[in-house]
C-alpha positions as CSV (number, residue, x, y, z in Angstrom):
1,X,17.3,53.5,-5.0
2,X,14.7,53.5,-7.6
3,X,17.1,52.2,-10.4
4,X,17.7,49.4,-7.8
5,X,13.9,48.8,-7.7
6,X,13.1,48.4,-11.4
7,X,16.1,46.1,-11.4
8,X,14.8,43.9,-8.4
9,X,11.2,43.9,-10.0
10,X,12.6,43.2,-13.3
11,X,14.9,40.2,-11.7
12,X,11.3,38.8,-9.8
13,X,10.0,38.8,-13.3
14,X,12.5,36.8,-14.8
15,X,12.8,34.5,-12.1
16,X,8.3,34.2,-11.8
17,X,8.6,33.4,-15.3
18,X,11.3,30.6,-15.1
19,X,9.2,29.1,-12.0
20,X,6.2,28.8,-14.1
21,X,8.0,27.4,-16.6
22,X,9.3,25.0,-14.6
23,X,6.0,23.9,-13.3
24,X,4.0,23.9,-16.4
25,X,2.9,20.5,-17.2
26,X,4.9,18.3,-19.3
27,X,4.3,15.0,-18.6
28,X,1.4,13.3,-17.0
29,X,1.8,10.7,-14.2
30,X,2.2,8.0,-16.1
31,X,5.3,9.5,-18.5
32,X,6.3,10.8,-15.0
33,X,6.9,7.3,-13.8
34,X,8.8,6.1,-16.7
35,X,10.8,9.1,-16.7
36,X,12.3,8.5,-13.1
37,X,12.4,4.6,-13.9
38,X,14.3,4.9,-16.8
39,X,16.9,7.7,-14.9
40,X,16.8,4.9,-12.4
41,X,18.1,2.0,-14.5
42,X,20.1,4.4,-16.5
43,X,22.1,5.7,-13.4
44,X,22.2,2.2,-11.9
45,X,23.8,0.7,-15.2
46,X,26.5,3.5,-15.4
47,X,27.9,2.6,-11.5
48,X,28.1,-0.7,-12.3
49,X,29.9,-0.1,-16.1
50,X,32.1,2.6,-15.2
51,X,32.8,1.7,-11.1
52,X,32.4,-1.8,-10.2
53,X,34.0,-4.1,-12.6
54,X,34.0,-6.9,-10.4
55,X,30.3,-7.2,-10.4
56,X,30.1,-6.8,-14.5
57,X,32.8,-9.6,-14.6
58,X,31.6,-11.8,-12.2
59,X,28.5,-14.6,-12.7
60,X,25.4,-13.8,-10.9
61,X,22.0,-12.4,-11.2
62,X,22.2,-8.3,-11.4
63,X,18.1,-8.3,-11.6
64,X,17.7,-8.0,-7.5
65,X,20.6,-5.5,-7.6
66,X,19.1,-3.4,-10.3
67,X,15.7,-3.8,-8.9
68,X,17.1,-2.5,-5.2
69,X,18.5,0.4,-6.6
70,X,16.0,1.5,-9.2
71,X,13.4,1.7,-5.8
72,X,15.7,3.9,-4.0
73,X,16.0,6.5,-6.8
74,X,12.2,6.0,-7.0
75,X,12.3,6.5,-2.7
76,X,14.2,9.3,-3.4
77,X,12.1,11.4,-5.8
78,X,9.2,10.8,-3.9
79,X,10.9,12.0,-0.8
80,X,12.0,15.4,-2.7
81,X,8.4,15.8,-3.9
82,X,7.4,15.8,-0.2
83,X,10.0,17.9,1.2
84,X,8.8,20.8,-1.7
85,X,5.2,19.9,-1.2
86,X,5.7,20.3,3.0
87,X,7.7,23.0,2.9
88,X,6.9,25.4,0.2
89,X,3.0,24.9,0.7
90,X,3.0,25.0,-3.5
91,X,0.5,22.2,-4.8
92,X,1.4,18.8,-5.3
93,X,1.3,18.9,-9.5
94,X,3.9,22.0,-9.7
95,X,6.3,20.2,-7.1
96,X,6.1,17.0,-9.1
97,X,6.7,19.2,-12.4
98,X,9.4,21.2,-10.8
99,X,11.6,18.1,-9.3
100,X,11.4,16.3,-13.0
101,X,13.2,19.1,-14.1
102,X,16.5,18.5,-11.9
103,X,16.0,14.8,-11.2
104,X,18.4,14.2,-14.1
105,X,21.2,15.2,-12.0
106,X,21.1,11.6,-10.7
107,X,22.9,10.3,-14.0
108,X,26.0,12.3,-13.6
109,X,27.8,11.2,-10.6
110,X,29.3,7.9,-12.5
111,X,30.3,10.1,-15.0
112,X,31.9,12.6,-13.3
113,X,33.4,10.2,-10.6
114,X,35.4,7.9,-13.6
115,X,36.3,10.5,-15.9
116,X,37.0,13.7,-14.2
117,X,38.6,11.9,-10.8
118,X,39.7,8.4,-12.1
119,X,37.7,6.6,-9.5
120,X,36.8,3.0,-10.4
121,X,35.1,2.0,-6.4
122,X,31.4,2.1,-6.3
123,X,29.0,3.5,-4.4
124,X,28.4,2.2,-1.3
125,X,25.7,2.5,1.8
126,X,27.8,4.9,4.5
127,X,28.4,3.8,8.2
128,X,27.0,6.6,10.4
129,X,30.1,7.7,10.8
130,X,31.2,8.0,6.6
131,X,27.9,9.6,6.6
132,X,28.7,12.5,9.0
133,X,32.5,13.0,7.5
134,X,31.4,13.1,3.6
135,X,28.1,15.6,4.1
136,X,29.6,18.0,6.7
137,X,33.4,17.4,5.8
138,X,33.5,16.4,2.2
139,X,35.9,13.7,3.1
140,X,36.0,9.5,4.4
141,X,36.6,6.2,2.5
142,X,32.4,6.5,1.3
143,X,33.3,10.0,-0.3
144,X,33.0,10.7,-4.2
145,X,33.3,14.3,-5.5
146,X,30.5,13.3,-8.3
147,X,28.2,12.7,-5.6
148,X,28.6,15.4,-3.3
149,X,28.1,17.5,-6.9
150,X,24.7,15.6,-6.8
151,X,23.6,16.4,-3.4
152,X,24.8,20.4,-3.9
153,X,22.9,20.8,-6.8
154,X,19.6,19.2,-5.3
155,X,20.3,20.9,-1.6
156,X,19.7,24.2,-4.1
157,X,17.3,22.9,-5.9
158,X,15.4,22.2,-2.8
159,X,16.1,25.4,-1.0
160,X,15.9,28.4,-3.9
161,X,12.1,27.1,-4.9
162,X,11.2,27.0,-0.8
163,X,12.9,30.3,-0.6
164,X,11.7,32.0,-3.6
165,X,7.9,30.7,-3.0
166,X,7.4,31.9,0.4
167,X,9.6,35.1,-0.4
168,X,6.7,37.6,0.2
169,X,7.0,36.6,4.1
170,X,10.2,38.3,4.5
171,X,8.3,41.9,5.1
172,X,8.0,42.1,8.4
173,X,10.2,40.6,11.5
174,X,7.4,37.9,12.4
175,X,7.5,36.7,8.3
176,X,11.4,37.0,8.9
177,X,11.3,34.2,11.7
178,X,8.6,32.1,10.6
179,X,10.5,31.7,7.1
180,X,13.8,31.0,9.4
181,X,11.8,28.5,10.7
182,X,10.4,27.1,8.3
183,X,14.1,26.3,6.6
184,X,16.0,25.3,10.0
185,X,13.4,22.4,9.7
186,X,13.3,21.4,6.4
187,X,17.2,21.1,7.0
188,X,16.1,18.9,9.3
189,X,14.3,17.0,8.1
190,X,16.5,16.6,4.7
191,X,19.7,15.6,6.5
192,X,17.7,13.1,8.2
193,X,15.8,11.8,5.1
194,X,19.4,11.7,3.6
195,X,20.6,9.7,6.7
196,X,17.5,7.3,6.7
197,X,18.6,6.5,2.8
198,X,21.9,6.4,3.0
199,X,23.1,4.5,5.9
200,X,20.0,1.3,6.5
201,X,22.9,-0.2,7.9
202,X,22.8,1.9,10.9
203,X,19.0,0.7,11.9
204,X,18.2,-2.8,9.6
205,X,20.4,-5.9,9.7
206,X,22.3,-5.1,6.0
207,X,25.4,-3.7,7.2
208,X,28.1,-5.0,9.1
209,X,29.9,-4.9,12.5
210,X,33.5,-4.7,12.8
211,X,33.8,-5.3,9.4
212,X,32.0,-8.4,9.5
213,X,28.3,-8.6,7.2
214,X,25.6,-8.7,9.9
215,X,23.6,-10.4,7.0
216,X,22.4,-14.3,7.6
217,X,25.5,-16.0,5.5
218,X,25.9,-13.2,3.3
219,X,28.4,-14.8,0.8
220,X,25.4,-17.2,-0.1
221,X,23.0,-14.2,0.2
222,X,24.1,-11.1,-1.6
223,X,23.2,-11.4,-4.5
224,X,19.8,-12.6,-4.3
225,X,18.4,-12.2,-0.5
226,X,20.4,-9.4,0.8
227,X,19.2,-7.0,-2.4
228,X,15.4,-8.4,-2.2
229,X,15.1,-7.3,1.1
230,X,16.5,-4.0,1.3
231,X,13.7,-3.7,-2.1
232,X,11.4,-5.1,-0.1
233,X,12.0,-2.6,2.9
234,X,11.9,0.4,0.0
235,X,9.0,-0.8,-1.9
236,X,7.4,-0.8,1.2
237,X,8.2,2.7,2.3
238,X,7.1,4.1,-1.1
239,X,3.6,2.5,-1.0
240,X,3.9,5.0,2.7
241,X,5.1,8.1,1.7
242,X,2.7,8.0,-1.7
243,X,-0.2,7.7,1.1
244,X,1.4,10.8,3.2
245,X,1.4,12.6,-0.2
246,X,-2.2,11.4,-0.5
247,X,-2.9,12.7,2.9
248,X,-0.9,16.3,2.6
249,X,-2.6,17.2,-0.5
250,X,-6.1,16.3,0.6
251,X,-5.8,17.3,4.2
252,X,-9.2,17.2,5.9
253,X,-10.7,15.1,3.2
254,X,-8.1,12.0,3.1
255,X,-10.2,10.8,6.0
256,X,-13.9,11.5,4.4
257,X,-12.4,10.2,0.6
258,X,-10.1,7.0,2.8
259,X,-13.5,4.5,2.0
260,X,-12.2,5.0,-1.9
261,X,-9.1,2.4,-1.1
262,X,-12.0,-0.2,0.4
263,X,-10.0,-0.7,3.4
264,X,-11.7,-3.8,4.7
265,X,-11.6,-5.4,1.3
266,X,-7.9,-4.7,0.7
267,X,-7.2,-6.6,4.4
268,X,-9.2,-9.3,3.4
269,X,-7.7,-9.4,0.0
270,X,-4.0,-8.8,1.5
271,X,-5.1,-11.9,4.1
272,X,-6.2,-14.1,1.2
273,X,-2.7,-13.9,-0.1
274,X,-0.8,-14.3,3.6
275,X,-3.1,-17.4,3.7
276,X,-2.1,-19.1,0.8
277,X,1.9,-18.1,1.4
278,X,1.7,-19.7,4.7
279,X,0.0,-23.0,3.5
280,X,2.7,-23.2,1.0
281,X,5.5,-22.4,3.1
282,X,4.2,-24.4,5.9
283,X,3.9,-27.7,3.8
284,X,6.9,-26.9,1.0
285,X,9.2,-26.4,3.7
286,X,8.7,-26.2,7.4
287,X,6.0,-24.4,10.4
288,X,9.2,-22.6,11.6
289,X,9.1,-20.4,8.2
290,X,6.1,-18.9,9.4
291,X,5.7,-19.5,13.1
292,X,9.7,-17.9,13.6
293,X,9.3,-15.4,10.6
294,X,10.6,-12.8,12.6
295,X,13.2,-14.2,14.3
296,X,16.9,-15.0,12.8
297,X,17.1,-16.1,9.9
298,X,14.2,-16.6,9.1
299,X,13.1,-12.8,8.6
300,X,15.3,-12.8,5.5
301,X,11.8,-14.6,3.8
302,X,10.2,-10.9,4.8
303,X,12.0,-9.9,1.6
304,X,9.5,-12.4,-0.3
305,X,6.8,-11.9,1.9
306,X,6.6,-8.0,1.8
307,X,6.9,-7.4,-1.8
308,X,4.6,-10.2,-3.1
309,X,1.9,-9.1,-0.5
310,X,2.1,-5.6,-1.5
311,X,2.0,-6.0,-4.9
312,X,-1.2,-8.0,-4.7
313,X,-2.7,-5.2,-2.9
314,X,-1.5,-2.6,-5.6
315,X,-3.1,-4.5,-8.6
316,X,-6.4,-4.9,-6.2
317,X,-6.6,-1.4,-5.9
318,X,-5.7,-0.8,-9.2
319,X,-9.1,-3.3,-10.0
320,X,-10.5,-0.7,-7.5
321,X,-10.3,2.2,-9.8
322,X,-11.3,0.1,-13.1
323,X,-14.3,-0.3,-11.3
324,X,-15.0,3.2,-10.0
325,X,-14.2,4.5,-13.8
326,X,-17.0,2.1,-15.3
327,X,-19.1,3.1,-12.7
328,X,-18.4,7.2,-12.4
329,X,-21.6,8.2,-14.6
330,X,-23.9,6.6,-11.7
331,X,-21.8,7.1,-8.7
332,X,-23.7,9.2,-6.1
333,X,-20.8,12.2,-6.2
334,X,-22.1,12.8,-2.0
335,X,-21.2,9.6,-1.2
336,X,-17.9,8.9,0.7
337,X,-15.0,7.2,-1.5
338,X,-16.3,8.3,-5.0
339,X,-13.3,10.4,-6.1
340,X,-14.2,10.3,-9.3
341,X,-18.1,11.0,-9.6
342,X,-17.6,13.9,-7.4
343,X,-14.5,15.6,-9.2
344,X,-11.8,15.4,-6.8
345,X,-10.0,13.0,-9.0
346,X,-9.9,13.5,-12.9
347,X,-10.6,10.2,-14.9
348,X,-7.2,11.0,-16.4
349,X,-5.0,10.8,-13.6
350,X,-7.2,8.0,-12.4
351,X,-6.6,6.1,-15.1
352,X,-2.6,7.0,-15.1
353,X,-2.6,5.8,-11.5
354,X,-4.8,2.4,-12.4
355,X,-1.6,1.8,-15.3
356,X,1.5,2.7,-12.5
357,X,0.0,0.3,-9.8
358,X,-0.7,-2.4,-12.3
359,X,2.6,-2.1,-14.3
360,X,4.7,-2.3,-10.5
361,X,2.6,-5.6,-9.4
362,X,3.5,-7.3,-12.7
363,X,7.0,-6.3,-12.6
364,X,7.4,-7.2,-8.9
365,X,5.6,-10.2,-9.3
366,X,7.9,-11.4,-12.1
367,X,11.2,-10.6,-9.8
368,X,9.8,-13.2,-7.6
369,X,8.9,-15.7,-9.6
370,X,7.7,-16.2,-13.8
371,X,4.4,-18.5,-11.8
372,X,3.3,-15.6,-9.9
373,X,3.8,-13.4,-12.9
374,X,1.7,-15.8,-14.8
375,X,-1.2,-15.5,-12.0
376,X,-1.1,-11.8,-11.5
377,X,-1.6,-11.6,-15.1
378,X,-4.8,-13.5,-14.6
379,X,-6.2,-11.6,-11.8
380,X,-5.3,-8.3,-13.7
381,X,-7.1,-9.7,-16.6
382,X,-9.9,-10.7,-14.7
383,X,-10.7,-7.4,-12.8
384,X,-10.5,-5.6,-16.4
385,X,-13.4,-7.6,-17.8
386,X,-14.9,-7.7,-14.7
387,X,-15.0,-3.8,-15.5
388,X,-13.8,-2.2,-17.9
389,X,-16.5,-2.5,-21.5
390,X,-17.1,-3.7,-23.7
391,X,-17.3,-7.2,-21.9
392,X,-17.8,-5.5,-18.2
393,X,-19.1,-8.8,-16.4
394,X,-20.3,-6.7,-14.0
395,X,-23.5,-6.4,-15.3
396,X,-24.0,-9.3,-15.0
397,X,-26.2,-11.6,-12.3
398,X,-23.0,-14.1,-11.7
399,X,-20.7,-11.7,-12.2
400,X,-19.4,-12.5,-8.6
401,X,-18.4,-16.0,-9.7
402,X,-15.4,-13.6,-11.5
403,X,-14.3,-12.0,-8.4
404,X,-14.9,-15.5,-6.6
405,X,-12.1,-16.9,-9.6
406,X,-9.8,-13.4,-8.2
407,X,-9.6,-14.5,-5.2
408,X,-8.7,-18.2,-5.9
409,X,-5.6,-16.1,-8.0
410,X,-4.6,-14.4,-5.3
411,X,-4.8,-17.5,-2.9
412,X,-2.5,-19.2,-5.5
413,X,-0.4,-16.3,-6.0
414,X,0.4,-16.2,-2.2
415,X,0.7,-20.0,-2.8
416,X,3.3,-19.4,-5.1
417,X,5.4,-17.0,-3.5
418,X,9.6,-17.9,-3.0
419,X,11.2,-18.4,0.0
420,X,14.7,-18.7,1.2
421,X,15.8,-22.5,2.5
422,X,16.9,-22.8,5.9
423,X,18.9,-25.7,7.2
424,X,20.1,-26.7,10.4
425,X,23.1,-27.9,12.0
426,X,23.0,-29.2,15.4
427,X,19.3,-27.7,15.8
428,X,20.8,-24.3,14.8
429,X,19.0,-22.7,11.5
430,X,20.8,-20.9,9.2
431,X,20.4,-20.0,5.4
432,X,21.7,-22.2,2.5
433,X,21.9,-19.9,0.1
434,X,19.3,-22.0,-1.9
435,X,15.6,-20.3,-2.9
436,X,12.6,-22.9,-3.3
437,X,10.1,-21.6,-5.5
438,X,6.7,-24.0,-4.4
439,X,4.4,-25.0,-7.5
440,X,0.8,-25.3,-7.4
441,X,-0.8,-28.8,-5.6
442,X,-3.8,-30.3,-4.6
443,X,-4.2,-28.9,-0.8
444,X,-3.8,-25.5,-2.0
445,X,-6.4,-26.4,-5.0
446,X,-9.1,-27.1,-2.1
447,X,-8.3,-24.4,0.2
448,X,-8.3,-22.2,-3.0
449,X,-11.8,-23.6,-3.4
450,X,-13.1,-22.2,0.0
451,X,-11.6,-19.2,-1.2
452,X,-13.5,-19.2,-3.5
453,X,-16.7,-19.7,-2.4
454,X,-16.3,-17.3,0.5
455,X,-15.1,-14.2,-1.8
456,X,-18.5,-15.3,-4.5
457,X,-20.6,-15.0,-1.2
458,X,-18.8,-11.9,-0.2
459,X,-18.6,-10.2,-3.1
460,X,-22.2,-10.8,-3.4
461,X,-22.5,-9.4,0.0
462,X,-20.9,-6.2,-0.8
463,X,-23.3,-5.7,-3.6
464,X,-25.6,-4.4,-1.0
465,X,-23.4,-1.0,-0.1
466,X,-24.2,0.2,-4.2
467,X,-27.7,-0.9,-4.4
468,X,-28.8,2.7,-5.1
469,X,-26.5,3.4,-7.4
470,X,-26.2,-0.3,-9.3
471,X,-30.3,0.2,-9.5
472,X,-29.8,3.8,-11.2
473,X,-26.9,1.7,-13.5
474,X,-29.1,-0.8,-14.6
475,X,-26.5,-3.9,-13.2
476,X,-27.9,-6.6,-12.2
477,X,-27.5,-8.1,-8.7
478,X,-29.6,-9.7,-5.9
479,X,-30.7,-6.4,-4.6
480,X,-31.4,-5.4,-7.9
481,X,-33.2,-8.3,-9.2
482,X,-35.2,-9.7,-5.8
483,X,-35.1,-6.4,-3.9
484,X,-33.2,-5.0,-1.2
485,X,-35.1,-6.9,1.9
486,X,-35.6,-10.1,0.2
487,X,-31.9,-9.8,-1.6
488,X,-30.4,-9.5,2.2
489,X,-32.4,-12.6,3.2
490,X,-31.1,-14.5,0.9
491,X,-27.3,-13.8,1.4
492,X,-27.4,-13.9,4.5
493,X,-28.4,-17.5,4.2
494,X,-25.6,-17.6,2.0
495,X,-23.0,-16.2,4.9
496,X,-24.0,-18.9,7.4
497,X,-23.5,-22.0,4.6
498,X,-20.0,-19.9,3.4
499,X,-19.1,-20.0,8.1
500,X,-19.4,-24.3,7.4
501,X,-16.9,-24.5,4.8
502,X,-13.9,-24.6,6.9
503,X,-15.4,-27.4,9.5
504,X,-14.1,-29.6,6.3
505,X,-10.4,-28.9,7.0
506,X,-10.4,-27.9,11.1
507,X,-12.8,-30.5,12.9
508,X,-12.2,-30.0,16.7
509,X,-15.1,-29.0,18.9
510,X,-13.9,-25.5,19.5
511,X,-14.0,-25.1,15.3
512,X,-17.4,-26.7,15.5
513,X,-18.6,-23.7,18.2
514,X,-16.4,-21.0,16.6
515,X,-17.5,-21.1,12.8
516,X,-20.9,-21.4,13.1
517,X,-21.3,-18.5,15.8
518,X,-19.3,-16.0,13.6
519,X,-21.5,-17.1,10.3
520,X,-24.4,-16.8,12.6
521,X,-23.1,-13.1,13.7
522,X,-23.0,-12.0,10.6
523,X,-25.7,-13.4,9.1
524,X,-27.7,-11.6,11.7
525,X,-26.2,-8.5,11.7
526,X,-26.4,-8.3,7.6
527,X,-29.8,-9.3,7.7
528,X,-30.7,-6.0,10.1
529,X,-28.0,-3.7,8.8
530,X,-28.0,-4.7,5.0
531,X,-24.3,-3.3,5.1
532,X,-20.9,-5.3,4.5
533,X,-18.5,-3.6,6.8
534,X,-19.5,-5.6,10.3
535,X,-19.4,-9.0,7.7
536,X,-15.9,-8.0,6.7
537,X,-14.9,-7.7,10.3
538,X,-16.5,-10.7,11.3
539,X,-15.0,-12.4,8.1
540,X,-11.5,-11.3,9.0
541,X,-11.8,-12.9,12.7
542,X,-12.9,-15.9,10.7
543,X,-9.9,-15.9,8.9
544,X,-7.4,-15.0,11.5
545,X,-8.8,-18.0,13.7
546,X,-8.5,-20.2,10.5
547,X,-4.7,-19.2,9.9
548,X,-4.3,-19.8,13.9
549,X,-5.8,-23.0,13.6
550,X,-3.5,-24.0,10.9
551,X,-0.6,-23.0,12.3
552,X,-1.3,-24.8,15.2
553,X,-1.0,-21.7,17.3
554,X,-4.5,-22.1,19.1
């Protein structure tokens, strides 16, 4: 018995030693990103080479295929981080260390599949039913031996760093059960993650019913509009589950530290480009593209909408953390939302993140279009020397005119964004295959202008919520140069002439009442609260009733 106790102690040596070598750091977020891309691309190009010759030889764009496949290898690391960070209770940094050191698996099912089985059929999304027969049966047309290699190797992956982590509750009956627990539901939830990845046909409209493609005239569509949207579904999803990460790791604090992401900004910003998409979309092609977008077929333009809205929002908050790294050294560290001045976010892995969110807009935005590659350029561009020094406009008095030239970007870039034609036959819609790609004109020039004007006047108005700490900076604002009371009085002026600017386009008596009552509203309320969240509110009502109006809705 004691023999067998120096054995067992020496075999939890060996094994505590390979766990921290496992999680010792390696590479930092950023390498970490273009490590699971390039597996991504890598894995995608070796199904294609070595099991699909029919879509090597045939004519057609592979870009939207590559691009939905790369984001569900990219869904699916996340998704493993998760289930190690949920269930193992280890911190975030060692699961994301640990999982880079199997991910690799991901390359060999091509491999393994061609060579050692002489199988030339690709991979496919499983039916319900395939699904159920190749994970509990190891058998069904979907099944390949390389990928149920894949999935073992990962199910133990998964399992023997949950198991061995939370080993010391195995001492007593209660420690027993909790573990048993513990890893009844994270099988759980893992065959269900599996099944949400692996068979969207059984709950979106991208598979098929009794074997016909449920897909709005799919042999027009799937090779552009069919892969777009399932990206645009999985794009969507990661932006989600990086936020549940977020929230897991900071538990009670995600709440306190949510101000950091400037939630009413990033709606307002995220509106801004949903306003110019549906003036474009509205006057390029028809109301019904926006009034019907839900409704069939015209949701297949959600797989523009989603992605080009989302990345506008990801290179907005990645001008977020430019800012907040200029502007660490005066940052109160007891305020809400400064990550960085109080420590709970290094500049390092700030700065990573700030590189990741910018490098996925400019790549999504040039999927959709090489015009709203060209404009998300420019915005980045102008939030890093609006920033970052030497230049750092920031500092300076008009430096909102440079967030005021932002938004007019981002008005354009929504402006800009594809959508898929629909024609009709009898009155009955359907999609032609075609993609129209609008180009910049002069309505969208003038309603860019009132974008304008409004973001100078409300980044102005912001201004207010960092007097403090812009006074203790030295930058130079209208709080900082008139003072506070007098600065307020001032803008809020400013508010009441910015609630006039869209009488020029919407003239009816209810828009005569309606935009001057909510520029009066917040002009008021700014004035006695010297705080831009009830203007942001008020400034999003404005807008909604704006995109209403123009629509025709109201």
């Amino acid at each position: 018995m004691e023999e067998d106790g120096r054995l067992w102690e020496r075999f939890e040596r060996k094994v505590d030693s390979l766990q921290e070598f496992l999680e010792r750091d390696r590479l930092n977020l950023w390498q970490t990103f273009l490590y699971v891309l390039v597996l991504a691309l890598v894995r995608d190009l070796s199904e294609y080479y070595l099991l699909d010759q029919a879509f090597v030889s045939t004519a057609h764009p592979w870009i939207f295929s590559i691009a939905h496949h790369v984001a569900f290898f990219v869904l699916t690391y996340l998704g493993l981080v998760l289930i190690l960070k949920v269930f193992s209770g280890t911190g975030l940094r060692k699961c994301i260390n640990y999982t880079n050191w199997y991910y690799w698996i991901i390359l060999l099912p091509p491999y393994v599949d061609h060579f050692l089985f002489g199988q030339g059929t690709n991979y496919a999304y499983f039916s319900w039913t395939d699904f159920l027969a190749a994970f509990f049966l190891m058998e069904g047309d979907s099944f390949h031996p390389g990928q149920a290699v894949e999935v073992v190797v990962v199910l133990f992956a998964l399992f023997a760093y949950v198991v061995w982590s939370r080993r010391d509750e195995v001492r007593d009956l209660q420690g027993r059960s909790l573990l048993a627990i513990r890893l009844g539901l994270m099988a759980l939830f893992t065959i269900a993650a599996m099944f949400t990845l692996g068979t969207p046909g059984a709950y979106m409209p991208v598979g098929s019913e009794n074997g016909l493609p449920v897909f709005p005239n799919f042999d027009s569509t799937k090779y552009v509009q069919h892969h777009l949207f399932i990206f645009a579904y999985y794009y969507l999803v990661t932006v989600a589950l990086v936020l549940a990460l977020s929230f897991i790791t900071l538990k009670g604090r995600f709440r306190r530290e949510l101000s950091v992401l400037r939630p009413f900004q990033t709606a307002f910003f995220a509106g801004i480009v949903l306003a110019g998409m549906a003036v474009a979309w509205q006057d390029w092609g028809e109301p019904a593209l926006v009034s019907r977008i839900l409704d069939r077929p015209y949701w297949v333009n959600l797989a523009y909408a989603i992605p080009a809205v989302v990345s506008a929002v990801l290179a907005w908050q990645a001008s977020v953390i430019w800012n907040d790294l200029s502007d660490r050294d005066t940052d109160s560290p007891s305020k809400e939302g400064r990550v960085l001045a109080s420590g709970l976010l290094s500049v390092g892995v700030a700065r990573e993140t700030s590189v990741i969110l910018a490098f996925t807009a400019l790549c999504v935005s040039l999927l959709l279009s090489l015009q709203q590659f060209l404009i998300m350029s420019g915005i980045l561009a102008l939030a890093f020397v609006y920033s970052i020094p030497p230049v750092r406009f920031k500092n300076a008095l008009l430096s909102p005119l440079l967030m005021g030239a932002g938004t007019f970007l981002a008005f354009l870039y929504g402006a800009s964004t594809p959508y898929s034609v629909v024609d009709y036959v009898s009155e009955v819609p359907y999609l032609s295959g075609a993609v129209a790609y609008p180009s910049v004109y002069l309505e969208v020039l003038m309603v860019g202008g009132f974008m304008f004007i409004g973001l100078v006047i409300g980044s102005i108005v912001t201004d207010v919520d960092g007097y403090e700490e812009d006074r203790a900076g030295g930058v130079r604002t209208v709080y900082t140069v008139f003072g506070v009371e007098k600065g307020a009085s001032y803008v809020s002026v400013l508010i009441f002439l910015a609630s006039l600017t869209p009488l020029v386009l919407f003239s009816s008596i209810v828009d005569l009442a309606v935009f001057p009552l909510l520029g009066s509203m917040a002009a008021l309320r700014f004035r006695r609260s010297r705080s831009s969240r009830e203007v942001m509110v008020l400034a999003m009502a404005g807008l909604v009733y704006a995109a209403l109006r123009f629509l025709s809705i109201v």
